[in-house]
C-alpha positions in Angstrom: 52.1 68.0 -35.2 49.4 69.5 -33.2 50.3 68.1 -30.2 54.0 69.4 -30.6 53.8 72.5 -32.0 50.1 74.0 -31.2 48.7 75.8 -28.1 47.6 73.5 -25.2 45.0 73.9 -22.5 44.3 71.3 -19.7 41.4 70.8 -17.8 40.6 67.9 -14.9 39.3 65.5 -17.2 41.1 66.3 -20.7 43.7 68.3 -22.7 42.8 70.6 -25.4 45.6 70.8 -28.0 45.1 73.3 -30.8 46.6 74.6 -33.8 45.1 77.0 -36.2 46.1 76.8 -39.0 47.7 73.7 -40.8 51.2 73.6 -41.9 52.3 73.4 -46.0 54.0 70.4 -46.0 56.3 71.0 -49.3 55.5 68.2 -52.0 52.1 67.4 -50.2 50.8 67.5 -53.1 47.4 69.0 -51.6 45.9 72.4 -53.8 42.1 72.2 -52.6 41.9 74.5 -49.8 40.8 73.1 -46.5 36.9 71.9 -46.0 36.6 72.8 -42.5 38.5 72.3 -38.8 39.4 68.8 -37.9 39.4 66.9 -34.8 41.2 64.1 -32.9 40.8 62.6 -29.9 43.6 60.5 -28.0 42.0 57.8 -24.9 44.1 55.9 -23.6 44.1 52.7 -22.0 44.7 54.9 -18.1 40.6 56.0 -18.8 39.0 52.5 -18.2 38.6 49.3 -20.5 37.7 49.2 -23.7 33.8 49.6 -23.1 34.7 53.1 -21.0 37.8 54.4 -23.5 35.2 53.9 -26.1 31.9 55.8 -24.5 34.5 58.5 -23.5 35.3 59.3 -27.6 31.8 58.8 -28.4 31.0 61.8 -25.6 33.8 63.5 -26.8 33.3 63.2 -30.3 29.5 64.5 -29.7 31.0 67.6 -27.9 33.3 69.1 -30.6 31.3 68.2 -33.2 28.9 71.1 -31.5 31.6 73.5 -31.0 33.7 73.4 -34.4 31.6 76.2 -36.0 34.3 78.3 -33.5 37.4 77.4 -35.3 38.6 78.8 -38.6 38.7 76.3 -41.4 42.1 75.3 -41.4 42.2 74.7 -37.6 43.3 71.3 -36.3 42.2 70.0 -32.7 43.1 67.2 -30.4 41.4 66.2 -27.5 43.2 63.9 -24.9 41.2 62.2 -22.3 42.9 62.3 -19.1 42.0 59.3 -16.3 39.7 61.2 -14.4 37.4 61.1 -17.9 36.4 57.7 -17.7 34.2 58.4 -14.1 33.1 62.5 -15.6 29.5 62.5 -17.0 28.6 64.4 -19.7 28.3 67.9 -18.3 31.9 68.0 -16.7 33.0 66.8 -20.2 31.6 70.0 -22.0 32.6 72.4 -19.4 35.7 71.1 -19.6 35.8 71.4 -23.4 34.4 74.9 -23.4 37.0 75.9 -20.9 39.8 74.4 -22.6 39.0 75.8 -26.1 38.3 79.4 -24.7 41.6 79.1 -23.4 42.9 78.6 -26.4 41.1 80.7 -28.5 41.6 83.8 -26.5 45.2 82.9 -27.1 45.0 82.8 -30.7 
């Protein structure tokens, strides 16, 4: 749903797809209000073998985790590793991320 219907920046190494607030889905049967964002992350077999798709997420998953305080509490985000993620170290990974959520943020 986010990937279809949400905003979408890319970046070298990944694709930031957003969507900011989650959609009622009629008979979902959910009445809590949301907890907080949520995030996803799509790395596909085009980033490396197992040992790299899995240290990408890790990466990945450390970087959002440090910028979710920026989307509202009913946000979804998904973050697709593109192939040049599986050679990018760490620092090219947030700037990427930054760049990509400011992106779509400012179009929010």
């Amino acid at each position: 749903m986010v990937v279809r219907s949400g905003r979408r920046a890319g970046r070298p190494t990944l694709v930031v797809h957003y969507l900011p607030e989650r959609p009622v889905v009629p008979g979902g049967g959910l009445t809590d209000p949301p907890s907080g964002p949520r995030a996803g992350f799509v790395v596909g077999k085009v980033v490396g073998n197992s040992v790299r798709r899995h240290r990408v997420t890790r990466q990945l998953r450390h970087l959002v985790r440090d910028e979710l305080h920026r989307l509202p509490p009913a946000a979804d985000l998904v973050v697709r590793a593109r192939p040049e993620a599986g050679d990018a170290d760490l620092a090219t990974l947030r700037r990427d991320l930054g760049r990509g959520l400011d992106r779509v943020l400012d179009r929010a």
